[in-house]
N, C-alpha and C positions, 0 to 999 in steps of 0.2 A: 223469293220470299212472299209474293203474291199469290201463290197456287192452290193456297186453301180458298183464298178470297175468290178468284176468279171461278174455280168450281162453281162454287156457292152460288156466282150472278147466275153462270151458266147454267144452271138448276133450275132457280128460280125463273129465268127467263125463259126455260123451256129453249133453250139455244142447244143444238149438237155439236160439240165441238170436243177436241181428241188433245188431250196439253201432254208433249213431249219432253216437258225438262229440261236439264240441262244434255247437252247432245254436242259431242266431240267435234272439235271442226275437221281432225283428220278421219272422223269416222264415216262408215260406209250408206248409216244410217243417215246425215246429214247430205252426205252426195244424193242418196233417194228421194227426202225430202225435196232437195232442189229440182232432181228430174224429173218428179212429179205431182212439182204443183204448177197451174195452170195460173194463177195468180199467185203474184208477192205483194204483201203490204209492208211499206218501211217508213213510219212518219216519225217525226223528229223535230226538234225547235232549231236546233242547229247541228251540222254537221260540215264535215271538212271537205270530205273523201270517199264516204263510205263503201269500203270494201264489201260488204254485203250487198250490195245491188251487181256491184259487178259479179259476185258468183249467182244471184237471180238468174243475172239477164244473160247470162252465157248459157244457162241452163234451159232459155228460151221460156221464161215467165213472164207475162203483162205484168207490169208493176204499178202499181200507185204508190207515191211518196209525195216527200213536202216540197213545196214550191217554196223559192226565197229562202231555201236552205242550198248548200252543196246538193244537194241530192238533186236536185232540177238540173244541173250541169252536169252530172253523169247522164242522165237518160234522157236528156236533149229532148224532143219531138218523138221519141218510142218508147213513151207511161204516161202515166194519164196523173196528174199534178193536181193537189188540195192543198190548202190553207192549213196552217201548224192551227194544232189543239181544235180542231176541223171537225169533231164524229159525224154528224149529218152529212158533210159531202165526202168522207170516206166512205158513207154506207151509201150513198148515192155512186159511189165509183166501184164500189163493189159490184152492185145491184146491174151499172152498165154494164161492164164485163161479164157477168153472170149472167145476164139476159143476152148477150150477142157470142157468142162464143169464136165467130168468124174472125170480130175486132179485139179478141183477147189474144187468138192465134197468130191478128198480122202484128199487134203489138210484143208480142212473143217474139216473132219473126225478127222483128226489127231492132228491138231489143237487143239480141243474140249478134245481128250484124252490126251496131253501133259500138260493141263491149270487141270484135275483133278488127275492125277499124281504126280504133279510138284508143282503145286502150293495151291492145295484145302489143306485145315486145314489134312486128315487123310494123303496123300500124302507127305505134310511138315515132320508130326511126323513121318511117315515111312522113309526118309529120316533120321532123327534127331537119329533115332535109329540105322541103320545103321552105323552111324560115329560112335556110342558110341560101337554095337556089333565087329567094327575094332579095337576098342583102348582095348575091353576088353579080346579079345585073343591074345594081345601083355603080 
């Protein structure tokens, strides 16, 4: 519902920027997006769970998202973490990653192995097993 509005800033700010609409989650177009972009931004006041970082970060994108939301407990130590309702230090986390592209790649990196450690189906049960090899040398 924003897309005339957000044009309009980006005009007037003289900002280049490409608005994609609404975009299918089983579409093919959506998987490209993911596999290439080299940053993801996903900031939020709250969240649970968000499924969307997990398909970032398997896609191998640096992420910035909000700290003290769910989101900070998805991406542990591999994205780089702002304050909700934050613009300035999102444009500051931008600007890092954009200026270092080495630290966007290992954030990438590590991203991608936190999301099949952590969260893929063999990860989960290695986990699941863990709690139960604690409880059973009690």
């Amino acid at each position: 519902p924003y897309l005339d509005t957000l044009k309009s800033l980006a005009k007037e700010l003289k900002v280049e920027a490409r608005f994609w609409g609404h975009v299918d989650n089983d579409s093919q177009d959506l998987k490209d997006l993911y596999e290439t972009a080299a940053i993801f931004v996903f900031t939020s006041e709250a969240e649970n769970f968000p499924i969307v970082l997990l398909e970032a970060m398997i896609a191998g994108a640096a992420i910035i998202t909000s700290a003290g939301t769910g989101c900070a407990e998805v991406v542990g130590d591999s994205g780089l973490l702002v304050p909700v309702k934050d613009a300035p230090a999102i444009k500051a986390a931008l600007e890092k990653l954009s200026g270092d592209p080495d630290l966007a790649q290992r954030l990438g990196k590590s991203a991608r192995e936190r999301v099949i450690a952590r969260f893929s189906w063999d990860g989960v049960i290695d986990q699941h097993l863990e709690v139960y090899r604690q409880f059973e040398a009690r």
